[in-house]
GUVO-994856 format. One record per residue: residue number from 1; residue in one letter; x, y, z of N, C-alpha, C, O in turn. Coordinates in nm, 3 decimals, padded with zeros to 5 digits. Layout:
NUM,a,X,Y,Z,X,Y,Z,X,Y,Z,X,Y,Z
...
//
This chain:
1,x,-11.155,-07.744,00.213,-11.191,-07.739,00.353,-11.082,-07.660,00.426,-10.963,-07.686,00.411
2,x,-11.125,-07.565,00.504,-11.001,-07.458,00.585,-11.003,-07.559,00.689,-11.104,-07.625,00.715
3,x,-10.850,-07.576,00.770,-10.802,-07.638,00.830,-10.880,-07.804,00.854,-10.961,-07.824,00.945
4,x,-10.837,-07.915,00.753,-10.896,-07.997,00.779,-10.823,-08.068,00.883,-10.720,-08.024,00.933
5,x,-10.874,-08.173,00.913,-10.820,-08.262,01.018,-10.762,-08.392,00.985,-10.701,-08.466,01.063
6,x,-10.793,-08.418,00.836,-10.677,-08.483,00.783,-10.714,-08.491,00.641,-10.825,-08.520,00.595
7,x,-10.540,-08.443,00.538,-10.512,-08.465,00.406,-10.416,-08.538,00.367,-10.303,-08.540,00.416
8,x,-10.453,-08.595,00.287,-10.344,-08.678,00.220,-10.339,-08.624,-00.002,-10.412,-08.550,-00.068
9,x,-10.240,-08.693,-00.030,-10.232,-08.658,-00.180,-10.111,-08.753,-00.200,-09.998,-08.761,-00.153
10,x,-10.206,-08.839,-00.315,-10.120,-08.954,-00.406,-10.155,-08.943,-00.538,-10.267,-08.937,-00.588
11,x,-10.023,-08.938,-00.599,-10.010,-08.972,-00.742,-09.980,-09.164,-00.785,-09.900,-09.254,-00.761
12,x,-10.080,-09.143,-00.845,-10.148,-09.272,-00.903,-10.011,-09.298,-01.049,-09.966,-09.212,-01.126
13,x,-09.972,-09.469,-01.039,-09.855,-09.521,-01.175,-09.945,-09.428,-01.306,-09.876,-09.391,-01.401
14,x,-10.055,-09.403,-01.307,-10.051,-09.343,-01.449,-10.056,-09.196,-01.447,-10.104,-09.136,-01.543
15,x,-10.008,-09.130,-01.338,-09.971,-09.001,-01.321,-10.080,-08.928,-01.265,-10.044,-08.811,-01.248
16,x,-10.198,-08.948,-01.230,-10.297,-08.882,-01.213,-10.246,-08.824,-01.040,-10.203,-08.908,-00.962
17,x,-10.254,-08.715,-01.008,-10.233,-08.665,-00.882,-10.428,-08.661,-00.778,-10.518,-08.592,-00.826
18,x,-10.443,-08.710,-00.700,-10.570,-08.687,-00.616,-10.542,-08.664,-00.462,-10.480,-08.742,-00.391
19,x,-10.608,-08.521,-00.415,-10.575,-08.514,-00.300,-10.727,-08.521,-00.177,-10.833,-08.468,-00.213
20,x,-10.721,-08.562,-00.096,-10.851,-08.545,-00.011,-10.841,-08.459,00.120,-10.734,-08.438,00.176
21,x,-10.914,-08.430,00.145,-10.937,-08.347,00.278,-11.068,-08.377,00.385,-11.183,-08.364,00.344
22,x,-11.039,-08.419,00.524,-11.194,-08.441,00.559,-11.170,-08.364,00.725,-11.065,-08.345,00.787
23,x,-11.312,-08.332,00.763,-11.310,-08.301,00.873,-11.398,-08.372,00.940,-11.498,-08.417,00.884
24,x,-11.363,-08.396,01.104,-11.409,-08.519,01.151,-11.459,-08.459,01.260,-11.386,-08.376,01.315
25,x,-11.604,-08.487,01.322,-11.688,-08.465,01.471,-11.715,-08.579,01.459,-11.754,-08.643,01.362
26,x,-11.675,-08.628,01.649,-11.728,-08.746,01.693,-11.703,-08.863,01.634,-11.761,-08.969,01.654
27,x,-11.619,-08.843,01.564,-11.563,-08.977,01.491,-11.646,-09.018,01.399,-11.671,-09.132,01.362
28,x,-11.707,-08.864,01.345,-11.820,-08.924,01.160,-11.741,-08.780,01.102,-11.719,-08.664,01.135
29,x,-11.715,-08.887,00.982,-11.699,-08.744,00.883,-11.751,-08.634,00.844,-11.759,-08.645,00.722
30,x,-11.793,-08.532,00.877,-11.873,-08.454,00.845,-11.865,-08.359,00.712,-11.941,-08.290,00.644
31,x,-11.746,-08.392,00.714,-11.672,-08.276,00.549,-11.576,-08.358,00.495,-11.475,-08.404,00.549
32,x,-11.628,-08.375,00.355,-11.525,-08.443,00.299,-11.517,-08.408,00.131,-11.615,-08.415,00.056
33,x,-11.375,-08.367,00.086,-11.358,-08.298,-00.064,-11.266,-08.322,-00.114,-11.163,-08.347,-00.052
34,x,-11.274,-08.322,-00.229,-11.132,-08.392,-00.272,-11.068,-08.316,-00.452,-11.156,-08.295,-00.535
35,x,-10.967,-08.293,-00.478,-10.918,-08.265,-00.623,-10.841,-08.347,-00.653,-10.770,-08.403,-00.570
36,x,-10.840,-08.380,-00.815,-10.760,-08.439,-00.876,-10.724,-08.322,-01.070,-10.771,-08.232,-01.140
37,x,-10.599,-08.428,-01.058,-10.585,-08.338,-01.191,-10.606,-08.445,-01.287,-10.563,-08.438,-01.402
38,x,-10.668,-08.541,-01.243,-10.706,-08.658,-01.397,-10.804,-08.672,-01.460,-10.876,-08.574,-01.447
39,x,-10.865,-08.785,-01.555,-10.968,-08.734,-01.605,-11.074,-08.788,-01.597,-11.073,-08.867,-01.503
40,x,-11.182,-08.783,-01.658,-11.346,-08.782,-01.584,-11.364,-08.869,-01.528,-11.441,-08.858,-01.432
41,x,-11.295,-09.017,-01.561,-11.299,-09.115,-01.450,-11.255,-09.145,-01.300,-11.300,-09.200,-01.200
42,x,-11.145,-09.078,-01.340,-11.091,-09.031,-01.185,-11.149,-08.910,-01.105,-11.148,-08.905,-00.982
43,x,-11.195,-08.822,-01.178,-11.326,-08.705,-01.123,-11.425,-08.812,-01.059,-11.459,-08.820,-00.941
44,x,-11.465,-08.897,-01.172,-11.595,-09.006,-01.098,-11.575,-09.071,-00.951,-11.652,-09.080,-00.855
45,x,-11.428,-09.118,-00.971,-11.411,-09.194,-00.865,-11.413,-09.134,-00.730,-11.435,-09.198,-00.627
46,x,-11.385,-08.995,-00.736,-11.321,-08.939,-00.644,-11.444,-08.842,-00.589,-11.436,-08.765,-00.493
47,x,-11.536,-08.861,-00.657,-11.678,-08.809,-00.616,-11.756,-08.875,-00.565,-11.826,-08.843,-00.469
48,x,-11.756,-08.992,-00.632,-11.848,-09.096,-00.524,-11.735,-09.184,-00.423,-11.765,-09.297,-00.384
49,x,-11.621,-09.127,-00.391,-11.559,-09.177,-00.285,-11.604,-09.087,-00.179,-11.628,-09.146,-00.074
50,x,-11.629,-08.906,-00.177,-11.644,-08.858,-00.090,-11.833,-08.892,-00.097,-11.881,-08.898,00.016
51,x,-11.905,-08.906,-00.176,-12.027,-08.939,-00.117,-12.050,-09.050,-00.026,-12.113,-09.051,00.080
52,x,-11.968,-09.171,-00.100,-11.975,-09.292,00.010,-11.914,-09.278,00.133,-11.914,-09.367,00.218
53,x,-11.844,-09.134,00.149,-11.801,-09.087,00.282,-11.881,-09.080,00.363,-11.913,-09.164,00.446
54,x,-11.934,-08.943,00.338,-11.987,-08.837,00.394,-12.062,-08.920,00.527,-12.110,-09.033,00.516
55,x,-12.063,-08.853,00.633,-12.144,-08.888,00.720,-12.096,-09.046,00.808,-12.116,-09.093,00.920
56,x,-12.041,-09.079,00.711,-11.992,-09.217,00.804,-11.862,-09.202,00.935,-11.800,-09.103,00.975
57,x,-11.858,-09.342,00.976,-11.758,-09.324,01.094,-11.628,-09.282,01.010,-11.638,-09.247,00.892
58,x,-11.522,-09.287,01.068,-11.362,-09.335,01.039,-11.385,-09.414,01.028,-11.417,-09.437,00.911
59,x,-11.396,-09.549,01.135,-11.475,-09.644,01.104,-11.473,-09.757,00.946,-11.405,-09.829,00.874
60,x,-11.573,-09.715,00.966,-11.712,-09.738,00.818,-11.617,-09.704,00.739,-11.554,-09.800,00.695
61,x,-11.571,-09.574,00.693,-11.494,-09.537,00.597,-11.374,-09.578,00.565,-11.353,-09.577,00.444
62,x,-11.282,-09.617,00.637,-11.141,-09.714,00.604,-11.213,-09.842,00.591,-11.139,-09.940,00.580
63,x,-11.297,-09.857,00.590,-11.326,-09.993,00.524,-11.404,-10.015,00.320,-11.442,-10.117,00.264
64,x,-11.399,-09.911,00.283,-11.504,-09.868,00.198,-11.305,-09.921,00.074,-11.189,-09.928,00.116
65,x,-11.359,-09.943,-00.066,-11.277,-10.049,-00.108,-11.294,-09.997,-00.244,-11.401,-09.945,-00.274
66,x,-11.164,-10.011,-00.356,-11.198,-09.947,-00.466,-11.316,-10.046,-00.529,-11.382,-09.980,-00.610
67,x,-11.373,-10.206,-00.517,-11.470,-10.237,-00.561,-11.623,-10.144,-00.524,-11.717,-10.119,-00.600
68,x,-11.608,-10.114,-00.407,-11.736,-10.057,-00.383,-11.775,-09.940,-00.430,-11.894,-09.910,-00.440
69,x,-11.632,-09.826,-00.480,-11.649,-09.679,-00.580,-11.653,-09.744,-00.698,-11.679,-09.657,-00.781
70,x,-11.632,-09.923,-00.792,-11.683,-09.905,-00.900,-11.852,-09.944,-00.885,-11.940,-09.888,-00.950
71,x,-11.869,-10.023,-00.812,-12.011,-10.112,-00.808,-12.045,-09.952,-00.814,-12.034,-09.900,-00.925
72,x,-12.076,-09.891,-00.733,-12.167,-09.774,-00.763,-12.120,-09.710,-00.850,-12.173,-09.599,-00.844
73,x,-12.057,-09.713,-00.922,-12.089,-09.592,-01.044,-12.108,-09.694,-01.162,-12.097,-09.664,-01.281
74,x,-12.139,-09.826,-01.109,-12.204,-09.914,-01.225,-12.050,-09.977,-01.294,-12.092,-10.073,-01.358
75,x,-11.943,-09.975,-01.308,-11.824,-10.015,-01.356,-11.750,-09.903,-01.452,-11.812,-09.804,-01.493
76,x,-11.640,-09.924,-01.477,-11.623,-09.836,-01.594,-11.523,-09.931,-01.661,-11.504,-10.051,-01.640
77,x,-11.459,-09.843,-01.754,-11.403,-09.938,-01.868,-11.248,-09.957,-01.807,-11.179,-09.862,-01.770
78,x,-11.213,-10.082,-01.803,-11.062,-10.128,-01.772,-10.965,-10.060,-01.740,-10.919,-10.064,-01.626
79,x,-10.917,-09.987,-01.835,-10.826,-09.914,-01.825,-10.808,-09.829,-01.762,-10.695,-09.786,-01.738
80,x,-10.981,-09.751,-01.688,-10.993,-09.668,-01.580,-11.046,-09.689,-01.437,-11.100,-09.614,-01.355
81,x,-11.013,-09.813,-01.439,-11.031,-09.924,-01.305,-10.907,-09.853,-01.166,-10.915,-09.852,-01.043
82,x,-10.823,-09.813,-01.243,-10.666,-09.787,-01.105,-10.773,-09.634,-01.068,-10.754,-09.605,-00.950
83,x,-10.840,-09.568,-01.114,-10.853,-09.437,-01.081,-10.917,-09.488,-00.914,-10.846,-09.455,-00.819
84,x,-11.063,-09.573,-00.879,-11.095,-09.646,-00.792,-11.018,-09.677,-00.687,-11.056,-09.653,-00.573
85,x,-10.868,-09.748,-00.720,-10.829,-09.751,-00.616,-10.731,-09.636,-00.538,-10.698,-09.632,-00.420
86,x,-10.688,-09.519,-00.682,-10.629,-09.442,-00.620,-10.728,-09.316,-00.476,-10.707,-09.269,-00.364
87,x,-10.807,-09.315,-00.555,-10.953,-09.257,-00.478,-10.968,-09.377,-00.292,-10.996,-09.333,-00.180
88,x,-10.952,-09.451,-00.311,-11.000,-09.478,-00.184,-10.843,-09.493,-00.111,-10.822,-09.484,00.010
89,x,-10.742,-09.519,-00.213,-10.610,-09.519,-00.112,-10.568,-09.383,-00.068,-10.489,-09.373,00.026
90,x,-10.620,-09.262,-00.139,-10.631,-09.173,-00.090,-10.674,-09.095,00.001,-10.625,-08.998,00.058
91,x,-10.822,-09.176,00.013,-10.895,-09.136,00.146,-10.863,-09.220,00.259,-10.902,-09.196,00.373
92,x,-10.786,-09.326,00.225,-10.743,-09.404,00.339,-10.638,-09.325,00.421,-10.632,-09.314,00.543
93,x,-10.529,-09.255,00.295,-10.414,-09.206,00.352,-10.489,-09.056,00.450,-10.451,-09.016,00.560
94,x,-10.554,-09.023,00.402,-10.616,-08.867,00.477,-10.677,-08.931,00.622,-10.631,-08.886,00.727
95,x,-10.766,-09.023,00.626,-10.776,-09.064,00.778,-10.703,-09.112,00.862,-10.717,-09.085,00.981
96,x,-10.603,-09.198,00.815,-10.475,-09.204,00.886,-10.382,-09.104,00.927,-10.316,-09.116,01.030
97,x,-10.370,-08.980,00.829,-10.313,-08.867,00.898,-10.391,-08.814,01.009,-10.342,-08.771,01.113
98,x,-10.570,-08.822,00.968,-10.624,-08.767,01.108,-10.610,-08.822,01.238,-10.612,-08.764,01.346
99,x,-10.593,-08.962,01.207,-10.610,-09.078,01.333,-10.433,-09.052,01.417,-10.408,-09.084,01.533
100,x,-10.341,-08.992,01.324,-10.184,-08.962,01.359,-10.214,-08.854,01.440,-10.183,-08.864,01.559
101,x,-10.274,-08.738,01.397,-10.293,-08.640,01.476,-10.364,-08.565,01.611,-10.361,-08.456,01.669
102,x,-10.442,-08.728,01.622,-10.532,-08.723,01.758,-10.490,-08.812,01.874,-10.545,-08.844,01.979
103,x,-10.367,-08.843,01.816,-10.299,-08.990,01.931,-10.181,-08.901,01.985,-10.101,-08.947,02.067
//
């Protein structure tokens, strides 16, 4: 996203780096994208974190929880459970930079 309105980027204890970017009208997300350099589970997570975005408030969206990126992608296996929460603490950290930058 060219000039978003707020990014954040956390590296997750098992090294995985994920960064997000969203742009915000009216206080709904309207653009929201994200990279990571980990692997397909953390791709997963971090894809249906920006779908369970998209379109919602700020709002709505700081409330959205790494249980709710596994329930929808049906669960995954244990060990790739932290990818979930790095994915939504990530998008937490990107709206809080936006919410820093409009006060």
């Amino acid at each position: 996203i060219i000039e978003p309105d707020g990014f954040a980027i956390i590296t997750g204890p098992c090294g995985d780096t994920t960064e997000f970017y969203i742009k915000v009208k009216n206080e709904n997300i309207k653009e929201i994208s994200f990279m990571t350099d980990g692997c397909g589970s953390s791709i997963a997570c971090g894809s249906m974190t920006t779908r369970s975005t998209h379109d919602k408030t700020v709002d709505e969206a700081m409330k959205i929880i790494n249980q709710d990126v596994l329930d929808a992608l049906d669960g995954l296996p244990e060990e790739h459970i932290p990818g979930a929460k790095l994915a939504t603490d990530t998008l937490n950290k990107a709206i809080l930079n936006y919410l820093e930058d409009i006060k």
